[in-house]
N, C-alpha and C positions, 0 to 999 in steps of 0.2 A: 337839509339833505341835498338842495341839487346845489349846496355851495360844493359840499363836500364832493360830489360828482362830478364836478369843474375842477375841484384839485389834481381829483385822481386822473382826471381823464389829461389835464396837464401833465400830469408824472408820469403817466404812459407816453403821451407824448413827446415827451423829452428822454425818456427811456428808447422811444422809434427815433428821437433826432440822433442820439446818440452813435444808434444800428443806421442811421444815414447818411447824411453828408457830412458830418464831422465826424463819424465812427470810425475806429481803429478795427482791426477785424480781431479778428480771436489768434490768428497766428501772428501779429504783431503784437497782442495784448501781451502772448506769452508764447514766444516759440516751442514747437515741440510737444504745449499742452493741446489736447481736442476737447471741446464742449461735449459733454453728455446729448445722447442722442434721443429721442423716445417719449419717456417718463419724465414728466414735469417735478420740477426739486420738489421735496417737501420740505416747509418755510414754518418752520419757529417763530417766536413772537420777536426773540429778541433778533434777529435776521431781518424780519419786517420792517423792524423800527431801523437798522443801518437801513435797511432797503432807500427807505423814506428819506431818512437824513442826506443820502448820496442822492437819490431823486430832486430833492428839493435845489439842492445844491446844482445839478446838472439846469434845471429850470433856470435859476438866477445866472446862468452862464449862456443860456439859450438868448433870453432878455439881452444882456447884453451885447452877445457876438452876431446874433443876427443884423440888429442895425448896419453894421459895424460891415457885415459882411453883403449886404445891400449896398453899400455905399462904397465898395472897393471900388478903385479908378481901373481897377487889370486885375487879371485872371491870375497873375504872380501877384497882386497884394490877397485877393480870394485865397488862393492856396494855404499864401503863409498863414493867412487870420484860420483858414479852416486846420492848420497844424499846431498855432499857437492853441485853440479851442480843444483841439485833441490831448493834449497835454496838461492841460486845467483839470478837464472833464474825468480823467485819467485819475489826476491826483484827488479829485474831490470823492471820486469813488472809492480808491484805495482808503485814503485819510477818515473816513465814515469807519472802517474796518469793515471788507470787501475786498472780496477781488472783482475783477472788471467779468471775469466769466459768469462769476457767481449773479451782482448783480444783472447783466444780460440777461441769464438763466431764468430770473426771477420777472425781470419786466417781459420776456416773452410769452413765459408760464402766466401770467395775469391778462395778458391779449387773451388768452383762449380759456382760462378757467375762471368763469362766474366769483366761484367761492370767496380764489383767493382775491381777486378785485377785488369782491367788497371788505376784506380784512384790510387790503390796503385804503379801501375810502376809508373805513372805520377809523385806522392808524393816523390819517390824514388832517381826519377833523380830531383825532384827541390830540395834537402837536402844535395846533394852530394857537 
C-alpha cells in the first residue's frame, strides 16, 4: 500500500511538474479553448487508465530532464531543455489518447478529491 502511495503521489507530482516549470498553459495547449471551471470531471475507468499511461510517461520525462536541467551552463540552455520537455510532455500526453486539458483537469481534480486519488493509487498498483 504505501508503495502504491509513492506512485501516486509521484504522478501527482508530475502531473504539478507539468502545471510548473515545464508546463504549457492551457491557452498554448490549445488556443481559444478554456478549461472547465468548478466541478471537478467525472473520470471513467477507461480515462483513468490513459490518465495513468500519460502520468507514468510525464514521470519518465521528469527523471530524465530534470538532471539535465540542473546541469544547464545558462539560463538559454534552461530555457531551450524546459521547451524541448514541453513538447515531449505534450506528446506523451496526447499519444496515451488525452488532451493536455483533460489530463490537467484530471491531475487537479485528484489534488483535492480523496476518492478519486485512491482510484488512481488503485490504477497504479494494478499497471505495475
Amino acid at each position: 500500500m504505501i508503495h502504491s502511495l509513492t506512485g501516486c503521489a509521484r504522478l501527482l507530482s508530475a502531473a504539478a511538474l507539468f502545471a510548473g516549470a515545464f508546463a504549457i498553459t492551457p491557452a498554448a495547449a490549445a488556443p481559444g479553448v478554456e478549461l472547465a471551471q468548478g466541478q471537478p470531471p467525472a473520470v471513467n475507468e477507461a480515462e483513468l487508465q490513459i490518465f495513468v499511461t500519460a502520468a507514468k510517461s510525464i514521470v519518465a520525462l521528469r527523471r530524465e530532464y530534470e538532471p539535465r536541467l540542473a546541469a544547464a551552463g545558462s539560463q538559454a540552455e534552461a530555457d531551450a531543455l524546459i521547451q524541448e520537455a514541453r513538447g515531449l510532455m505534450t506528446t506523451a500526453i496526447t499519444d496515451a489518447g488525452i488532451t493536455v486539458e483533460n489530463y490537467m483537469a484530471i491531475a487537479n481534480a485528484a489534488q483535492a478529491d480523496p476518492a478519486l486519488r485512491a482510484r488512481i493509487e488503485t490504477a497504479v498498483g494494478a499497471t505495475r
